[in-house]
C-alpha positions in Angstrom: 0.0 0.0 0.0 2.9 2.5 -0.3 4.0 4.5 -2.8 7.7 3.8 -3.9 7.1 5.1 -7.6 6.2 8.3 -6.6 9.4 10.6 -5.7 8.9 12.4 -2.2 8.4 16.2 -1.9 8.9 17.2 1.1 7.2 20.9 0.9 5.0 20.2 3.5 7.5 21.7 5.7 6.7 25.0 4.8 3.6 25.1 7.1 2.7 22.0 8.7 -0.9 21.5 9.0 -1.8 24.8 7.6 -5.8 24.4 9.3 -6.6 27.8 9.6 -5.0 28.3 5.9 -7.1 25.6 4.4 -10.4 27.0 6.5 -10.0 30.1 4.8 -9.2 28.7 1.6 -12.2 26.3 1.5 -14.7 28.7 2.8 -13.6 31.1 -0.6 -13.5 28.0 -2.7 -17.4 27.2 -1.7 -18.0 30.8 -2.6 -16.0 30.5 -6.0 -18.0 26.9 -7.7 -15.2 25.0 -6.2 -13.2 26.4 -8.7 -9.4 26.5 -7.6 -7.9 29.0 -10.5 -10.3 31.3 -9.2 -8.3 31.7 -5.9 -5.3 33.5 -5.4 -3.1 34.1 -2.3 -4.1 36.9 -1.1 -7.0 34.8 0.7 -4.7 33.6 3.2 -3.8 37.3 4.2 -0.5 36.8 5.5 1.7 40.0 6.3 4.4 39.0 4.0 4.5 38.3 0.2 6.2 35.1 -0.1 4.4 33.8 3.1 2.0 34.2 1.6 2.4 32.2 -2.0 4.4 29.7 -0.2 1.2 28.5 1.9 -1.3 29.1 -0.4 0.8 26.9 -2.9 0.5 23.9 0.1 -3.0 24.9 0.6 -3.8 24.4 -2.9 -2.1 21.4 -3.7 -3.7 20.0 -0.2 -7.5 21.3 -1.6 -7.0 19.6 -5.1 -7.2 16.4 -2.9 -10.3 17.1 -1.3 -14.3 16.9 -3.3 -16.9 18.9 -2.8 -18.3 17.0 0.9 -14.3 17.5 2.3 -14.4 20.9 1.7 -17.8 21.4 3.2 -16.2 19.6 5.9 -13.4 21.7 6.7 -14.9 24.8 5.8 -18.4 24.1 8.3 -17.5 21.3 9.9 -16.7 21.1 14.1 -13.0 22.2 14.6 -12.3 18.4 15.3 -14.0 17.5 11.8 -12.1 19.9 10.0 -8.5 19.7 11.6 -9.4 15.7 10.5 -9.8 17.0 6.6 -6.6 19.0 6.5 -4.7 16.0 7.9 -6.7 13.6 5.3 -5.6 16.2 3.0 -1.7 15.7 3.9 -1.9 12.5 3.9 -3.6 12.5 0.2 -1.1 15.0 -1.0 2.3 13.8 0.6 3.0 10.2 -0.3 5.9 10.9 2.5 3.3 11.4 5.0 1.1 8.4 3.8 3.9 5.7 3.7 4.7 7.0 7.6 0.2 6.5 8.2 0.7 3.2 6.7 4.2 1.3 7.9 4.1 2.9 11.2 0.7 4.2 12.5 -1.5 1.7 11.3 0.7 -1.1 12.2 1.2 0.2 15.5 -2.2 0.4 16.0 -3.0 -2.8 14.9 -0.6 -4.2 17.7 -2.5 -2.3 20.2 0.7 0.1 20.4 0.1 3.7 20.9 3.5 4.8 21.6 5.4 6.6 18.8 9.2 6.7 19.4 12.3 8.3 17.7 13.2 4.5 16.9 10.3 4.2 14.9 10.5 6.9 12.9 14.7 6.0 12.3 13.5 2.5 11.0 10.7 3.8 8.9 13.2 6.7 7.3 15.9 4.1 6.8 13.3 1.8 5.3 12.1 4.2 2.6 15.6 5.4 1.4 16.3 2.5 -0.4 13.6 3.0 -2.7 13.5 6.8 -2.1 17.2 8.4 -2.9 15.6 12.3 -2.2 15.1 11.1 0.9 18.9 9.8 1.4 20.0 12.9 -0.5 18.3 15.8 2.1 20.9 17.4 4.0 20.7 16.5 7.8 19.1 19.6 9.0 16.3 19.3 6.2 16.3 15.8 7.6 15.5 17.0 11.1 13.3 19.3 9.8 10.6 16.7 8.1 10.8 14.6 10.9 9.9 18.0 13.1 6.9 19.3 10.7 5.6 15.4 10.2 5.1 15.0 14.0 3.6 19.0 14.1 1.1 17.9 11.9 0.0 15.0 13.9 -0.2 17.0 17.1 -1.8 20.0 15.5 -4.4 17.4 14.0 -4.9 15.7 17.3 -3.8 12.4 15.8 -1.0 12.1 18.8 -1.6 13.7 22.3 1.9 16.0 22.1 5.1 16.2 20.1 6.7 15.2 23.7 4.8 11.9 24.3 3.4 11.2 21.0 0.8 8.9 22.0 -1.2 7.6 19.4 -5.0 9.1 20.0 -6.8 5.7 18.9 -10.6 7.4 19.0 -9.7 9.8 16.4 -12.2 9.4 13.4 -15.0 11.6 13.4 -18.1 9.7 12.5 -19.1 12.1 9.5 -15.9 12.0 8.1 -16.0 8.1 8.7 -19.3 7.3 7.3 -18.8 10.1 4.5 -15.6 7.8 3.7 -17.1 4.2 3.8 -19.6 5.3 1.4 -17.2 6.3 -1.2 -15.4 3.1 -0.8 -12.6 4.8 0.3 -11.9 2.2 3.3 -8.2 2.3 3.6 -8.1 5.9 4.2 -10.8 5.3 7.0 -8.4 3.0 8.3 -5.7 5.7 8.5 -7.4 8.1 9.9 -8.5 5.1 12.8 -4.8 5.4 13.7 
């Protein structure tokens, strides 16, 4: 179930979850047909320029990910519900961040194992650079950096209780998102989002 073809791109690091970003963003796009070229950065209204076109570029990429229900979701939906979108929305849009869901989360889960560690995220990094060479390639402290933003986005998400402790929350799906996901047949990513 993971994507080895794919090359990583670790841009994701320019924002980590980005929630409020996206809330924005999707509230406009509802406004706008759900039409993304009709959006532009200035939605996000950040102070600075490039701030600015940096996150919206993230935003976007994350939204092009999401249909018409997701973005309802995140735009309307509880804060729970929605921080649960953008993190569905990563995990879409970062094949990275969905290889880490699937060979460590999930399985840890499925051993009753709530408990991430800095040895579990060594293995998992050593596992995918032999079929990932970007990976191998990053220079240590862009290393340390997508290991920082990964676990921001689960703690900003709520998926793990702190960056500290990183314990796995295992009542995480929100049953909207959850039934809205089963009926689209879209079971394994109901399964991530269980970890």
């Amino acid at each position: 179930m993971t994507s080895s073809t794919n090359k990583y791109r670790f841009s994701f690091t320019a924002g980590a979850l980005l929630h409020g970003e996206m809330v924005l963003a999707a509230n406009e796009l509802i406004h706008h047909d759900f039409k993304l070229e009709r959006l532009s950065a200035s939605v996000l209204n950040k102070n600075r320029s490039k701030t600015n076109k940096r996150e919206f570029a993230e935003v976007a990429l994350r939204l092009k990910t999401l249909d018409e229900k997701e973005i309802e979701f995140l735009a309307n939906g509880s804060l729970a519900l929605s921080k649960q979108v953008a993190l569905l929305a990563c995990v879409r849009a970062y094949s990275f961040i969905r290889d880490f869901f699937f060979c460590v989360i999930l399985d840890k889960v499925s051993l009753f194992d709530f408990s991430l560690t800095e040895r579990d995220y060594i293995s998992f990094v050593r596992n995918r650079e032999l079929d990932h060479p970007e990976l191998e390639a990053l220079a240590d402290s862009t290393k340390y950096k997508v290991k920082q933003v990964l676990f921001r986005i689960l703690d900003q998400a709520e998926l793990i209780d702190s960056i500290k402790s990183k314990h796995i929350n295992p009542n995480f799906l929100e049953p909207r998102l959850g039934a809205w996901l089963t009926e689209q047949g879209k079971l394994n990513e109901v399964k991530l989002l269980l970890g």
